[in-house]
Structure formats: structure tokens, C-alpha cells
C-alpha positions in Angstrom: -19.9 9.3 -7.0 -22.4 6.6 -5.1 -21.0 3.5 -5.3 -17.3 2.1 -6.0 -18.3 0.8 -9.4 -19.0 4.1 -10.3 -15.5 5.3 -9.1 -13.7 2.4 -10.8 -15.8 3.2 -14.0 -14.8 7.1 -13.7 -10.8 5.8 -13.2 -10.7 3.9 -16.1 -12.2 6.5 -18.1 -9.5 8.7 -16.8 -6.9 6.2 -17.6 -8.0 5.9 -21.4 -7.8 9.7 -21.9 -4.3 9.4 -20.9 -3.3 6.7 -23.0 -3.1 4.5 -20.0 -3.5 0.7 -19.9 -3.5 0.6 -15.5 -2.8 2.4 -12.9 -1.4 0.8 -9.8 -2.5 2.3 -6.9 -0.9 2.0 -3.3 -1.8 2.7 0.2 0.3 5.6 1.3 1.3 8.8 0.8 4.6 11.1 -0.8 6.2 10.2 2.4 5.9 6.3 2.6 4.0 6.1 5.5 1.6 3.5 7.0 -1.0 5.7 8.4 -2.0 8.8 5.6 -3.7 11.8 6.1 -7.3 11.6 4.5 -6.2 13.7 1.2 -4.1 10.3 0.5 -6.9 7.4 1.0 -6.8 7.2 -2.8 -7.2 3.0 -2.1 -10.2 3.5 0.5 -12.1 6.3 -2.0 -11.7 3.9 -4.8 -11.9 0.5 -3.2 -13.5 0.7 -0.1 -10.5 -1.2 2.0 -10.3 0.2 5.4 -7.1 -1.6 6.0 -3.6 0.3 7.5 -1.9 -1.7 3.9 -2.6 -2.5 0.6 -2.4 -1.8 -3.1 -4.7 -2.2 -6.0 -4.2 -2.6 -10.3 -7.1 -1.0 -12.1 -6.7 -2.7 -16.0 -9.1 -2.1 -18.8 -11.3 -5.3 -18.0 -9.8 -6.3 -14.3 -8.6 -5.4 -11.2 -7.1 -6.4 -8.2 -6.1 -5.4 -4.8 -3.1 -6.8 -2.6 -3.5 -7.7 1.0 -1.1 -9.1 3.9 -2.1 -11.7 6.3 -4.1 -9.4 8.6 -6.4 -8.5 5.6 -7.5 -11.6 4.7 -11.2 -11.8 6.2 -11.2 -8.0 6.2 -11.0 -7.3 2.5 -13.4 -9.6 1.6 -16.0 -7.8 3.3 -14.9 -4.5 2.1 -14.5 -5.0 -1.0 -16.5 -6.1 -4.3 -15.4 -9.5 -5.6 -17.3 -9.0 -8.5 -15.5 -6.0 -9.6 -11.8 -6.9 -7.5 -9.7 -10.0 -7.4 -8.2 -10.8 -4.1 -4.1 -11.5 -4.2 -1.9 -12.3 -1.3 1.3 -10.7 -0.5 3.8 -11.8 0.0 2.2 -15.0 -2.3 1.8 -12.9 -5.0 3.4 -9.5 -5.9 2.0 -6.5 -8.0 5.3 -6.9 -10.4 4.0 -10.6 -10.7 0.6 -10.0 -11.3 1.7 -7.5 -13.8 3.8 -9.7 -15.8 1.0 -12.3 -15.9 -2.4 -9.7 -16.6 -1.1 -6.5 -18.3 -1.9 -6.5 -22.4 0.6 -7.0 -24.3 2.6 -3.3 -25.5 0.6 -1.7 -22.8 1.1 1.1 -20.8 0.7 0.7 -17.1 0.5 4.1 -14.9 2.4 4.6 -11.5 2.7 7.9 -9.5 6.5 8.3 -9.0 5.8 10.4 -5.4 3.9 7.3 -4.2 6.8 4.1 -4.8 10.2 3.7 -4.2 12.5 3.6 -6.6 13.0 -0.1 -5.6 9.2 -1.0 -6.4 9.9 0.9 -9.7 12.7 -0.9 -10.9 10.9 -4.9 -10.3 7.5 -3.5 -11.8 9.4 -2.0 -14.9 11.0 -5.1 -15.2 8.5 -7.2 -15.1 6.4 -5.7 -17.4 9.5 -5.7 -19.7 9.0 -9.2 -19.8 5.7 -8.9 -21.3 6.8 -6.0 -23.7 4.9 -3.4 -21.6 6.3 -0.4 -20.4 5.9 1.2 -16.9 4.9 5.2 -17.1 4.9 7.9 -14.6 2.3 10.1 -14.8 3.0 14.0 -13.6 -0.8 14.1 -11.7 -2.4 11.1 -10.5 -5.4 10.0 -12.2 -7.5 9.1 -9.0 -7.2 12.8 -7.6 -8.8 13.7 -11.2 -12.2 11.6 -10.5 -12.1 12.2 -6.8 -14.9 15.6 -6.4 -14.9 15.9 -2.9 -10.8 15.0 -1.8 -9.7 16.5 1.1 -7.6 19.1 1.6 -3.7 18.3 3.2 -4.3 19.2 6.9 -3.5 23.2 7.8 -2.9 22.2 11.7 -0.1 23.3 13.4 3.2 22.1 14.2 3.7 21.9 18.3 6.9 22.2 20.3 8.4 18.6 21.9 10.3 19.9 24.4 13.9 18.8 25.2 13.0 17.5 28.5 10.7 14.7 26.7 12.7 14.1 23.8 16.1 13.7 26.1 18.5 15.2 23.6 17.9 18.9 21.7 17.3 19.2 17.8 20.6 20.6 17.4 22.1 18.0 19.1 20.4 15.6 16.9 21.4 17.4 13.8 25.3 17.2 14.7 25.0 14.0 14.8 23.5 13.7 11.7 25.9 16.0 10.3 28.9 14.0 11.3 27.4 10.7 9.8 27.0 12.9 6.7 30.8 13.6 6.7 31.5 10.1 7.6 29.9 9.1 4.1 31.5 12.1 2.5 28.1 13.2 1.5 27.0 17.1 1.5 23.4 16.5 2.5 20.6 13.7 3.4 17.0 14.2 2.3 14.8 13.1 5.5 11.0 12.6 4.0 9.7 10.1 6.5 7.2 11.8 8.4 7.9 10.5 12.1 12.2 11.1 11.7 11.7 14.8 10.3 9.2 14.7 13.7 11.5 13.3 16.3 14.9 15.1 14.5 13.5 18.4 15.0 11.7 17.8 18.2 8.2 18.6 16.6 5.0 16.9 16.3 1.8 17.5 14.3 -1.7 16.8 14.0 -1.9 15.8 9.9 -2.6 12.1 10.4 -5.2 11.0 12.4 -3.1 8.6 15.2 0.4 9.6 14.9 1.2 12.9 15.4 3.4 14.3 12.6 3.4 17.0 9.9 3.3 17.0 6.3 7.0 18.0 5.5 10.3 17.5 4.2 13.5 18.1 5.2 17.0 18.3 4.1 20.0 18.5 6.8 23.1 19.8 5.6 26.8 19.0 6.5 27.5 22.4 8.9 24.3 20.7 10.7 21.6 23.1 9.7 18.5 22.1 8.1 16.2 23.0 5.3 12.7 22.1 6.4 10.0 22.6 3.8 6.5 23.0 5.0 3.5 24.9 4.9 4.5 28.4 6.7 0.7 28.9 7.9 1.2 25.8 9.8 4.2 27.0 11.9 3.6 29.6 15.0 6.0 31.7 16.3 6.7 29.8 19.1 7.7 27.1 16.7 10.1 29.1 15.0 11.9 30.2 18.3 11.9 26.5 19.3 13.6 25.6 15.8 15.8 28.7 15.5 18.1 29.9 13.0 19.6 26.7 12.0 16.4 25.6 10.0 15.3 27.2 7.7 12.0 27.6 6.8 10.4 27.1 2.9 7.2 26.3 1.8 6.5 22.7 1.2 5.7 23.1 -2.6 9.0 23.9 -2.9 10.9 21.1 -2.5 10.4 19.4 -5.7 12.0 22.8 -6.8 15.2 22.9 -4.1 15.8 18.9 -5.7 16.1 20.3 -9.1 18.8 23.2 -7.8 21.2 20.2 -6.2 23.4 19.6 -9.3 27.5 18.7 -8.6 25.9 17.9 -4.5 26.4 14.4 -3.3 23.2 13.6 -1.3 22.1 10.5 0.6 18.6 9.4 0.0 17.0 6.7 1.7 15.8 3.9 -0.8 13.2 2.6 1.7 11.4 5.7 2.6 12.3 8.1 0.4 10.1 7.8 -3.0 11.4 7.4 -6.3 10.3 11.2 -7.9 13.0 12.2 -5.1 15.7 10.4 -6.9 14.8 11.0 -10.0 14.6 15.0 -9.4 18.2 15.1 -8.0 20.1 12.8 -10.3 18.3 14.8 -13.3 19.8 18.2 -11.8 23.4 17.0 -12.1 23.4 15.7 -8.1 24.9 12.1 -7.6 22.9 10.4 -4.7 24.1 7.8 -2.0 21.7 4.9 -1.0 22.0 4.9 2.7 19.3 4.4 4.8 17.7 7.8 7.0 20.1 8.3 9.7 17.7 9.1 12.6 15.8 6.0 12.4 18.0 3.9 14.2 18.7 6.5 16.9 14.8 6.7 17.0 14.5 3.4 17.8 16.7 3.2 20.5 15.6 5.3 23.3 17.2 7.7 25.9 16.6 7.4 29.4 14.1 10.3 28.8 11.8 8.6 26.6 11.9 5.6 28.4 10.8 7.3 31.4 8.2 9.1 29.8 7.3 5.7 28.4 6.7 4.3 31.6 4.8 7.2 33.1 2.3 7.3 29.9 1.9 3.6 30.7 1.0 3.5 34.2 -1.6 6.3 33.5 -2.8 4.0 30.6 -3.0 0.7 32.5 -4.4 2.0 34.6 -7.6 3.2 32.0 -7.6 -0.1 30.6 -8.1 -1.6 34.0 -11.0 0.8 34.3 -12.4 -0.9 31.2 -11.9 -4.1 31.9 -13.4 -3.8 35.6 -16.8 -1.8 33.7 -16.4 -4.4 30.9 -16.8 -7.8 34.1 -19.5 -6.2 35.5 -22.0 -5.0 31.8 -21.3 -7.8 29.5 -23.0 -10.5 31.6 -26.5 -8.3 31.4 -26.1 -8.3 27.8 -27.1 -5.4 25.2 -23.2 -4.2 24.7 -21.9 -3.7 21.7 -18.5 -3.4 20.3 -18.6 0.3 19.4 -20.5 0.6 23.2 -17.0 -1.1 24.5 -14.6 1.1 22.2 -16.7 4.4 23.5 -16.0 3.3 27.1 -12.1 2.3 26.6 -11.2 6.0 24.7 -13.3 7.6 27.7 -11.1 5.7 30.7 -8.2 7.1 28.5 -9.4 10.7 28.0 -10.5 10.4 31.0 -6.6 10.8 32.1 -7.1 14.6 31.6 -3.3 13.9 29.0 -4.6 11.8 26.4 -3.6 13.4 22.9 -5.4 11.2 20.7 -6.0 7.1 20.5 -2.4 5.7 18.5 -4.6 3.7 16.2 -8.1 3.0 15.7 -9.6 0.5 18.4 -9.7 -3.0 17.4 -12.7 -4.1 19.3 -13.8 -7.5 18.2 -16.6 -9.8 19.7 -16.9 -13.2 18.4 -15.8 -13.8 14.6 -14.8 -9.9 14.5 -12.5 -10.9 16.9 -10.8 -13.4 14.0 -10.4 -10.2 11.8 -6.9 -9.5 12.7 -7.0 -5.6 11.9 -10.6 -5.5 12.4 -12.3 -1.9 12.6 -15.9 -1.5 14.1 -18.2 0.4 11.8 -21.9 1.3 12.6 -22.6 -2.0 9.8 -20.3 -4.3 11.3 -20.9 -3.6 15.0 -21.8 -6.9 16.9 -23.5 -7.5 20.6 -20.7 -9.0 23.0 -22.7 -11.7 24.3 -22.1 -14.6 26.5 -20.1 -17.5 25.5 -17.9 -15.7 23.5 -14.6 -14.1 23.2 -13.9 -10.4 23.0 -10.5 -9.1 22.2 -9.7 -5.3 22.1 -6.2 -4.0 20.9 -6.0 -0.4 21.9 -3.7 2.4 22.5 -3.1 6.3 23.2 -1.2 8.9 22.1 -0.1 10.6 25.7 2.8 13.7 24.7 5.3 11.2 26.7 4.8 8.1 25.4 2.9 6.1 22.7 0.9 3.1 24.0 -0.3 -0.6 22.6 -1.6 -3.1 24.5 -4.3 -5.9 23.4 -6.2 -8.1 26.0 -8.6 -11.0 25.1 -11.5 -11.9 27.8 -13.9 -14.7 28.2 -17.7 -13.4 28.3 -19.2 -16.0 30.2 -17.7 -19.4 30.7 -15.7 -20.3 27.9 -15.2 -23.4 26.0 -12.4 -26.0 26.7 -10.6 -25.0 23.3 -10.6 -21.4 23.7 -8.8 -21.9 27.0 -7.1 -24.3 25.4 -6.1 -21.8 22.7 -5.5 -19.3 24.6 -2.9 -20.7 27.1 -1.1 -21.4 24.4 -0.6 -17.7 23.0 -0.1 -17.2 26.7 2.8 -19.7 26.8 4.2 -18.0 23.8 4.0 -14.8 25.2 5.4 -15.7 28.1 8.1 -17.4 26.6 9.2 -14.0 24.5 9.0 -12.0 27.3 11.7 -14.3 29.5 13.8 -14.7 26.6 17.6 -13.9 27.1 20.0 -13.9 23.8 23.5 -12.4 22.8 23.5 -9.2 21.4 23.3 -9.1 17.9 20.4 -11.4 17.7 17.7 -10.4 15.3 13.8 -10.4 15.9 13.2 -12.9 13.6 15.5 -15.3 15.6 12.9 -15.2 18.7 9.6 -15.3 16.3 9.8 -18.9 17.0 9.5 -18.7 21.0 6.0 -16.9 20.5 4.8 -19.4 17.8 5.9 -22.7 19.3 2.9 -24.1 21.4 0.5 -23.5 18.7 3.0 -25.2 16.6 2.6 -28.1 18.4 -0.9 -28.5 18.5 -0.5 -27.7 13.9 -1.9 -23.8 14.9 -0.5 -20.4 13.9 -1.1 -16.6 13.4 -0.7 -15.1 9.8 1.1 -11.9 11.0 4.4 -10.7 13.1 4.9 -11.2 17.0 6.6 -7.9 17.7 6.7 -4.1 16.1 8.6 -1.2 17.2 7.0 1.4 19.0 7.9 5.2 19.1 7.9 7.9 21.6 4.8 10.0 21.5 5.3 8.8 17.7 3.8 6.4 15.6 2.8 3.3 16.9 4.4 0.6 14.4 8.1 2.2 14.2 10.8 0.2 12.3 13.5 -0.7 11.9 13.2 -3.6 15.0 10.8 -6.7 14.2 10.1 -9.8 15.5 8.7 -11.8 12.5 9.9 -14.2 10.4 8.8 -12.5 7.4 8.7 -8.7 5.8 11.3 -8.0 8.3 12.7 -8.9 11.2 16.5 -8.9 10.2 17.3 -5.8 12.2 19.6 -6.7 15.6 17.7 -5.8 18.8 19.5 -3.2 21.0 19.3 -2.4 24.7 16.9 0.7 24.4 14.6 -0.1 21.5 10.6 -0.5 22.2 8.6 -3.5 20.9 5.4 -5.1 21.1 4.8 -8.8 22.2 1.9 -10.0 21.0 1.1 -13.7 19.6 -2.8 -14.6 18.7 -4.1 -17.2 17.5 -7.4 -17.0 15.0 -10.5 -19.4 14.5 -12.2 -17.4 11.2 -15.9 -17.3 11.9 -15.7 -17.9 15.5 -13.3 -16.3 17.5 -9.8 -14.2 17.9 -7.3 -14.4 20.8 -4.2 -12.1 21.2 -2.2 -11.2 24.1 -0.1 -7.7 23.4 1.9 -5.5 25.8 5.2 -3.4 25.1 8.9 -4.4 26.3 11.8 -2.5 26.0 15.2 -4.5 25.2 17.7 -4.2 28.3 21.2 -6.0 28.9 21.5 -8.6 31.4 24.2 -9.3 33.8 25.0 -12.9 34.2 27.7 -14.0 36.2 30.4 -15.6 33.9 28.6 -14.4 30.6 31.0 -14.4 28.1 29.4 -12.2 25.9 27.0 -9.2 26.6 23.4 -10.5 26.7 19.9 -8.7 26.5 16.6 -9.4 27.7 13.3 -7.7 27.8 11.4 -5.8 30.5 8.2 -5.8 30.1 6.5 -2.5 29.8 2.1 -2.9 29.8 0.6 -3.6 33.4 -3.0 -4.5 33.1 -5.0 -8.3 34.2 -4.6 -10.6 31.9 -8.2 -13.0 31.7 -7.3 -15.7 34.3 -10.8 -17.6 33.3 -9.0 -18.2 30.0 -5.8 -19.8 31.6 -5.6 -23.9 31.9 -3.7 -23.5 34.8 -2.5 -27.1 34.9 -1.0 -26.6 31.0 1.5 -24.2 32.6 5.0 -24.8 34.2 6.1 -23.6 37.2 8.5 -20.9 35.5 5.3 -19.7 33.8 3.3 -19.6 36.8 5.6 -17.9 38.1 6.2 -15.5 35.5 2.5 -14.9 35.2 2.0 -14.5 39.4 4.9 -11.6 39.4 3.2 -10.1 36.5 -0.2 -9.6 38.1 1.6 -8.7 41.2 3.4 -6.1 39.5 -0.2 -5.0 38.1 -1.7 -5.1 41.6 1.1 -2.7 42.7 1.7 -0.3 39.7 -2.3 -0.2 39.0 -3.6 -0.7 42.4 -2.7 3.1 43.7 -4.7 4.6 40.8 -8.0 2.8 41.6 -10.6 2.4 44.7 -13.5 1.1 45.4 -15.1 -1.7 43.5 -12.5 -1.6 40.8 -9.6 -1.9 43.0 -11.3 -5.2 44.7 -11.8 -6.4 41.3 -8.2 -5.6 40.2 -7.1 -8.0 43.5 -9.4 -10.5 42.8 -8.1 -11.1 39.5 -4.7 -10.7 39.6 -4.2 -13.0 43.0 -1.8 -15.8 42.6 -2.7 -18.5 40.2 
């Protein structure tokens, strides 16, 4: 089908065959992830959003698709306001927008292997309200008008081995076992993508980004697992790495194994598992336990053997990125770059590395007003010439098998204007400020937001999305549970080991985009006479941050300082893994201020 008219027109024909009155159709896949293999892009195929979130309402006569913060410039240009209405979230919900636009007695389609049970429950009440009912369909309509979907990926599974994930599978699976009999619970179903990855010591190549496998698993109380997957995709060396404690079935058969569970108590995560999971096991006679996934807080928190790894796959990055920025100081000024010219360059400094596995997520590489586009993707249509005057920010990252990278840098081309510096010392501030931040354990993310946000809040500025994400290990780049945001998280308490990003921006739509990202890892502090245990962060990312940007005289002498060790920290990590003109370059600009 040409155009996304066409595909909207073929999906409501769909719909009405059914009996359908809408069909609500989200961003991810049977696993609730963020970043989907392409068989799942339903919302891209139909809408022509790009964006890593989102969800869309097809109804007889409208339609409408959901956005965050990030998304606001972005889906505008993606998508057809003549044929799509543009909501808000967290403004506006899909329950809310449901109770106010579905007709009367109508019938509104979901796909019960796409939403948690959660979602299920406020959308059918809603739509209770308006005397509609909610209905789960047993094939999903858009897969029906879509010719030419993908196929799942057949790739195959590869061994992490024990010396990079710091702690064996079996290990991991004892531990999981004995949290199962704490809870008196016979089994857990683990359908998150990224946990069956790291609890297994596996890692895939079915999504483009984060290297995981399409799978399911189930881990049982002896501490033996049932992992259900496609068996072409598993080699024999993956089998001898899992041994005899997994077994092996093929991943159509899990909706079949859920129907088998009757008089089992299993817990079920209500966050990532979806609601056909549920639904399956409670209609076989099984009684589930809401808990949430056990290994995602042990993800989170890393062992000395991550953390290590970490470090290592950041050096070798930083030192890439340098690269970059060096070859980026001395084209831009001649002019005739372009923002796909500087994303080429960046991933060829990375793979350049001779261990880069794949980039974590697509290269935001924004010049000017792209650069206000917070999750801005370069296309051949929207690629722009970096010229002088402006600002180019690029947030990056790679996929190395011991560690998973993220780091965003924002430089002047040219001389820049007194705002932008202006603007941009006080992201710096903010960053600067998180990164020297000390607090009691306990403390939650969302507590610090407001050290990041602060100086633009004094000059009325701000940034529509969260300061911080958790980051795995050789996983996927945005990693829960740990936030630091005010909103849509943020609540979970920061422990000594966890990974998170530190990046506050600051956006001028139609002009220009600033952020300042690297990684830190949370770390206790010893003070003398502390009398309670207190954590910290050390920070993580070592490339030059744009001193032509910095107001110099806004800072105080605790930032100067900070900012002086930094760069000597870059000069000295970095330094070795240069020569020539880049390595003068990296001295020149990370001197003292």
C-alpha cells in the first residue's frame, strides 16, 4: 500500500468485517519492550511515527496517536494531521480519549499480547462509562492489511560468558528459585526480553540495538528453567552453555505450556508481562501472584564484572567519540557536512574499535532546529548541512559485548550566540550539579531531578523529558527500574551498583537543541562522622565537553573545578589512545578553564 491513507483506509475496512468499532494500537511487542523487532512496527507501517513510544486509536471517522514529551516536534512531521490527531501523554490518556470519542455501544479492539493487564483494566473501564465495551481480538487486524510484514528474526542466540556477566546462569537461577519459595510460589513467568537475556547469560540479535532474543521463559522452584524459543535459532554450543537445567521448547508453545498450569501458583509480573499471559494461566485453573520479575533489580545493580567491563567498553568508546569530535573541529568550518555525513563518521570511529557489536540506539545527530527534536532520527528527507553559527548536538552509543554505552555532546559550529552559551552553561551547571550530588541511601531519582533542572529554572527554562535512565550491561540501553525524573518514574531507590545516565538539555524549537549526557554508576561515600550510609555517583563517559559554549564567569569555583578534573581525567584516560593532531587537539581543549 503507497501511502498511509491507504493503510488507515485498509484497517478500518478490516475493523468493520470484524464487528469492530477501533482498534488501539501500541508501540511494542508480546514482550513489552521499548525497542521491537521490525515484524512489530505495527505503529510505524500504519502511522509513519519513527519514534522509540507511542500508541494510536483508529475509530470509524478519527484517529489519534499518543506521544510523550520527546515526540512533540517529531510527530508532527511524521505524521498526517489531516488524517491523525495529536494527544499528549501523560496530558491525556488513551482510556481518556476513549471515554470522550468512542460511539456510544461500541466495540473497541485491543490485542491482549500487546497490553498489560493494567492498561486493560482503565481502558475497559473507561469505556464502561460510555456503555462501550473493550474486546480482544485472537489475531490482530493490522498484521491482516500488512502484505509485506516481516518475518520474527531466525538469528541466533550467542553465549555471554561467565567472565562478563560476573555470576553463572545457574547461579542466577537459585537465586531466583529461592525468592520463588520466599513467596511460596511454584514458578515465575520471565517475558521481558533483556531479563530472560541477562538470567540465562545469552544475547541475541532480534532487535536492531539491544541484543536479545525473541523468547519466553519460565523458572521453576528446583531452579531449572523452561525456555521457549525458536530451536533453529539455538546452536549447539548454546545448548552446552545452558545445559540440562533448561529446557528447550519451541516458542509457539508457550501459550500452550500456560494453558497446562492449572492448581500452580505462578508469579507474573504486571508491568512487563502482557495481559493474554494472565489470562491463559488463571483460565487453566493456575492462581497467579503479581510480583514484579525478580532479575530486574539484580540487573540493575551491577557486579564488579560488569562494572569493569563497563569501564573498559567506555574508554575504547571515548575514545571514538574524541575521534569524532577532533574530525568534526576541523570539516564543519569548510562547510558541505551534513548530519547523516557526521553520524557515518561517528559509527566508523566506533567500528573502527575492531569490538563494536552494533550502535545501542539510532544516532541522534541534530544540526540546528533538528537539534530541538529531542529523539530526532536523520532520514535522507530530513538531513540538514551543519553550518556555521549553529549548534549540533549528537547523542550516540554502542553496543561493545562488555558494556553498553550513551553519551550526548553538544558543540558550537562557529562562534555561538550569547544565549546559546548562555543556555548551555546552564545544562552544564545542572549536570554538574547531579554528578557531585551526595544523598542517604534510600533516596529516589526523582528526588535529585531537581539538581539537573534548577538553573534553567531560574531563568523560567526547562526540558520536557527525564534527567537520568538506567543503562544495562551489553543490554539495552534505557533499563529500568532506576530513574531520575519527576514523572513516569523515578520512585525506585538508587543503589550503590546501578548505571544511569545524566543528561539535562535544554530546547529552543525551530532553532536549536543542547544536551549534555554521560553515564555514572551509584557508589557509597565514606564521610567521616556520617551517620547514615551515603551514596554518590562516579562518573562514567570521558570525552571534551565544548568549552566555546561555557560562560566561564557564570560558573563557581566548585564547578570549575569539577569541570577542570573532568577534562583532566579525559586528557589522561583518552589521551593514550590518540596521537598526532587529535591528541593536540584533545590537550588543547580540555586544558584548565
Amino acid at each position: 500500500m503507497s501511502t498511509y491513507e491507504d493503510r488507515l483506509k485498509a484497517l478500518r475496512e478490516e475493523l468493520a468485517k470484524r464487528k469492530l468499532d477501533g482498534f488501539v494500537v501500541p508501540l511494542t511487542d508480546e514482550h513489552m519492550s521499548e525497542y521491537v523487532g521490525a515484524y512489530a512496527q505495527r505503529l510505524a507501517w500504519l502511522t509513519g511515527f519513527q519514534g522509540s513510544a507511542g500508541s494510536a486509536v483508529v475509530l470509524p471517522a478519527e484517529a489519534a496517536i499518543f506521544v510523550d514529551g520527546r515526540y512533540t516536534l517529531q510527530v508532527r512531521e511524521q505524521v498526517d494531521g489531516t488524517h491523525w490527531s495529536y494527544q499528549s501523554v501523560p496530558q491525556t490518556s488513551i482510556a481518556e480519549w476513549l471515554k470522550a470519542h468512542a460511539p456510544e455501544g461500541g466495540r473497541i479492539g485491543y490485542d491482549p499480547w500487546l497490553h498489560t493487564r493494567g492498561w486493560v483494566k482503565a481502558a475497559r473501564a473507561a469505556l464502561r462509562e460510555k456503555g462501550a465495551e473493550l474486546v480482544a481480538v485472537d489475531t490482530n487486524p493490522v498484521d491482516a492489511v500488512w502484505p509485506d510484514r516481516p518475518e520474527p528474526s531466525k538469528a541466533r542466540l550467542i553465549a555471554h560468558g561467565d567472565d562478563l556477566a560476573g555470576k553463572s546462569s545457574a547461579e542466577k537461577r537459585q537465586d531466583v528459585a529461592d525468592w520463588l519459595a520466599a513467596r511460596k510460589a511454584d514458578a515465575v513467568v520471565v517475558s521481558a526480553l533483556d531479563s530472560i537475556a541477562w538470567l540465562l547469560n545469552v544475547r541475541g540479535q532480534d532487535v536492531e540495538r539491544t541484543p536479545v532474543a525473541l523468547a519466553y521463559a519460565v523458572v521453576q522452584a528446583d531452579g531449572t528453567a523452561d525456555l521457549f524459543v525458536a530451536p533453529e535459532k539455538l546452536g549447539e554450543d548454546v545448548r552446552k552453555h545452558l545445559g540440562n537445567a533448561v529446557r528447550i521448547h519451541p516458542r509457539d508453545a508457550f501459550a500452550g505450556y500456560l494453558a497446562e498450569q492449572g492448581g500452580r501458583v505462578i508469579a507474573v509480573d504486571p508491568e512487563r508481562a502482557v495481559a493474554a499471559i494472565f489470562e491463559a494461566l488463571e483460565a487453566a485453573g493456575a492462581k497467579t501472584v503479581e510480583a514484579r520479575d525478580p532479575t530486574v533489580l539484580a540487573k540493575a545493580i551491577k557486579n564488579p564484572a560488569e562494572i569493569a567491563g563497563h569501564k573498559a567498553a567506555q574508554a575504547r568508546d571515548g575514545a571514538a567519540l574524541t575521534r569524532f569530535l577532533h574530525w568534526l573541529s576541523v570539516e564543519a568550518p569548510k562547510g558541505g557536512l551534513t548530519e547523516l555525513d557526521a553520524s557515518d563518521k561517528l559509527e566508523e570511529f566506533r567500528r573502527g574499535t575492531g569490538k563494536l557489536r552494533d550502535l545501542s540506539f539510532d544516532t541522534i545527530s541534530g544540526a540546528g532546529p533538528n537539534g530541538a527534536v529531542v529523539h530526532y532520527r536523520v532520514t535522507e528527507t530530513t538531513n540538514r548541512p551543519i553550518e556555521p553559527g549553529s549548534l549540533f548536538l549528537i547523542d550516540s552509543g554502542g553496543q561493545y559485548e562488555d558494556g553498553t554505552t550513551d553519551v550526548t555532546r553538544t558543540v558550537a559550529i562557529g562562534t555561538p550566540t550569547a544565549e546559546m552559551k548562555d543556555r548551555f552553561t546552564r545544562v552544564l551547571k545542572g549536570h554538574i550539579a547531579l554528578a557531585r550530588a551526595i544523598f542517604p541511601a534510600g533516596t529516589r531519582g526523582g528526588q535529585l531531578d531537581v539538581l539537573a533542572r534548577q538553573y534553567l529554572w531560574e531563568a523560567g527554562l526547562d526540558y520536557a523529558h527525564g534527567t537520568g535512565h538506567g543503562v544495562g550491561a551489553y543490554l539495552s540501553v534505557h533499563e529500568g527500574p532506576q530513574r531520575i525524573a519527576t514523572f513516569g518514574g523515578g520512585d525506585e531507590p538508587l543503589q550503590a551498583g546501578m548505571f544511569l545516565s545524566n543528561e539535562p538539555g535544554y530546547y529552543k524549537s525551530g532553532e536549536y537543541g543542547i544536551r549534555i549526557e554521560n553515564l555514572v554508576l551509584v557508589e557509597t561515600r565514606e564521610i567521616a562522622g556520617a551517620e547514615r550510609e551515603m551514596l554518590g555517583f562516579e562518573t562514567l563517559t570521558f570525552a571534551p565537553i565544548d568549552r566555546e559554549l561555557i560562560d566561564a564567569g557564570a560558573l563557581s569555583p566548585a564547578e570549575r573545578a569539577w569541570l577542570d578534573a573532568y577534562h583532566a581525567r579525559v586528557r589522561d584516560l583518552i589521551g593514550p589512545q590518540l596521537d598526532g593532531e587529535a591528541k593536540a587537539w584533545l590537550d588543547d581543549v580540555t586544558r584548565p578553564l
